[in-house]
C-alpha angles and dihedrals in degrees: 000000000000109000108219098239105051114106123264115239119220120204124193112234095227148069109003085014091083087050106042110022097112093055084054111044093039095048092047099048087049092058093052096255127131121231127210125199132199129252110271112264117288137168079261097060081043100060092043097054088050100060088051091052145064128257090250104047110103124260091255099063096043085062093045090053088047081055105049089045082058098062098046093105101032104063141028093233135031112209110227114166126193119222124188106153131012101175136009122294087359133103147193137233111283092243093081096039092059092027099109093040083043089055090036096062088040109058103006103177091056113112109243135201119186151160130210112216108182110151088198088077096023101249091149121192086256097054083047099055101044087053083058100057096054097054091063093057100268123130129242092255088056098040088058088045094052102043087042091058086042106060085038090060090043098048082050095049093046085047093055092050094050090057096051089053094049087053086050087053092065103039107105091232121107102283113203114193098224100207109191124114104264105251084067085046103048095041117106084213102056117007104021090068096054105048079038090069097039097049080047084060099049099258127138105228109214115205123225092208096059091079124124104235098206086111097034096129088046102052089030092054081052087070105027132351090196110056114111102177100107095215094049097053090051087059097044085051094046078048088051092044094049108030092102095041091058132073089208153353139235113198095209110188132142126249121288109018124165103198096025090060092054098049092041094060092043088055097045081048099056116020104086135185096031128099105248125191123191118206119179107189123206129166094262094059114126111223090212082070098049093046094054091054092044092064094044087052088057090048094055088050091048092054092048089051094054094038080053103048091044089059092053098045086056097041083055092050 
């Protein structure tokens, strides 16, 4: 049961949204309080982040602040974490490290709830979350309750996930590893469209982000040894995982990315024998022009496969 007077949480429907919306919702609606989304991205919400945002802020991040200018006037706080370290002697973009002081100046009279998560001093998600709670009002004793439902619901839902790839990979049809974080893949401005088109075309897409990260540092390391940006190195080790299950790969990120840019070109640079497409997304794309190499893209996995089942009718023989 929501009691009336608890506050209404507001989460913006964009970047660490796609990766943690389970946790927050979860831990909110255990706690008694309502949470409110934002409408999915549009050409509206676009428009609207871009006028809060600079030229050269990604593409991302200008649909984030659209987001975020959209739930002024429907909660009585916007979540906006900050995340600076999620695990030792790695970082992250330096989006989500300035995010909250980014939205503050912004819009300084929004409501903001947030959390800081940063390993290198051990602020731990935990930590994070049970400070949170306290500072709407909940008691130790609740706050563990509800963080503790809600990475149990998470772990479930990223479990389910992982099985509904693995029965993808199986599957005989054309299978595509879509690399992008997941916040590019899940966005009907920038990744839907995409994995729309190829499922049109009978192809199993494959998401990067569905990855068990138990050997992260080892499939990473097949790639680079060198790179430090977390999510990055998740996507170079799906890469790694992947990499003999798929006929081909898409490297999906948005302009102008620092340390997509970086893993891509490692990964155009080591992964051999495999088609690779590289498709970089801003707001003045034309879809006409995606599509097109998108289909070209098919064609080019066609031909392999038959090149490839050809060799292996002959090599029976």
């Amino acid at each position: 049961m929501i009691a009336l007077n608890l506050p209404t949480i507001g989460l913006p429907r964009a970047l660490l949204y796609y990766r943690y919306q389970d946790l927050w919702k979860t831990f909110f609606e255990e706690l008694g309080c309502r949470t409110v989304v934002s409408d999915k991205s549009n050409q509206e919400l676009l428009e609207m982040g871009m006028n809060y945002s600079i030229d050269e802020a990604c593409l991302s991040l200008k649909l984030y602040l659209g987001h975020v200018a959209s739930l002024k006037d429907q909660c009585d706080y916007v979540l906006i974490p900050r995340l600076l370290c999620l695990k030792k002697h790695e970082k992250l973009c330096t989006n989500f490290n300035a995010l909250y002081d980014l939205v503050h100046n912004i819009f300084p009279h929004l409501s903001i709830l947030h959390y800081n998560i940063d390993i290198s001093k051990k602020e731990t998600e935990c930590f994070a979350f049970l400070k949170m709670g306290r500072e709407l009002g909940f008691s130790y004793l609740d706050s563990i309750r509800a963080y503790q439902k809600a990475k149990q619901v998470e772990t479930e839902h990223n479990q389910r996930l992982l099985e509904e790839q693995q029965m993808l990979l199986e599957d005989p049809k054309p299978k595509i590893l879509l690399v992008a974080h997941a916040y590019n893949l899940y966005d009907p401005m920038i990744g839907q469209k995409i994995t729309s088109f190829l499922k049109e075309n009978q192809i199993n897409v494959i998401y990067a982000d569905r990855y068990d990260h138990e050997n992260i540092d080892e499939e990473c390391a097949l790639i680079s040894k060198s790179n430090y940006w977390t999510f990055n190195k998740e996507l170079l080790a799906s890469i790694s995982h992947y990499k003999k299950q798929v006929d081909g790969i898409i490297l999906l990120s948005t302009f102008p990315c620092g340390p997509d840019s970086l893993s891509n070109e490692m990964c155009l640079r080591k992964v051999k024998g495999l088609p690779i497409l590289s498709l970089i997304i801003d707001e003045s794309n034309a879809e006409a022009g995606i599509i097109t190499r998108l289909e070209s893209f098919i064609d080019v996995i066609e031909e392999k496969r038959k090149r490839s089942a050809v060799h292996e009718t002959r090599e029976s023989c």
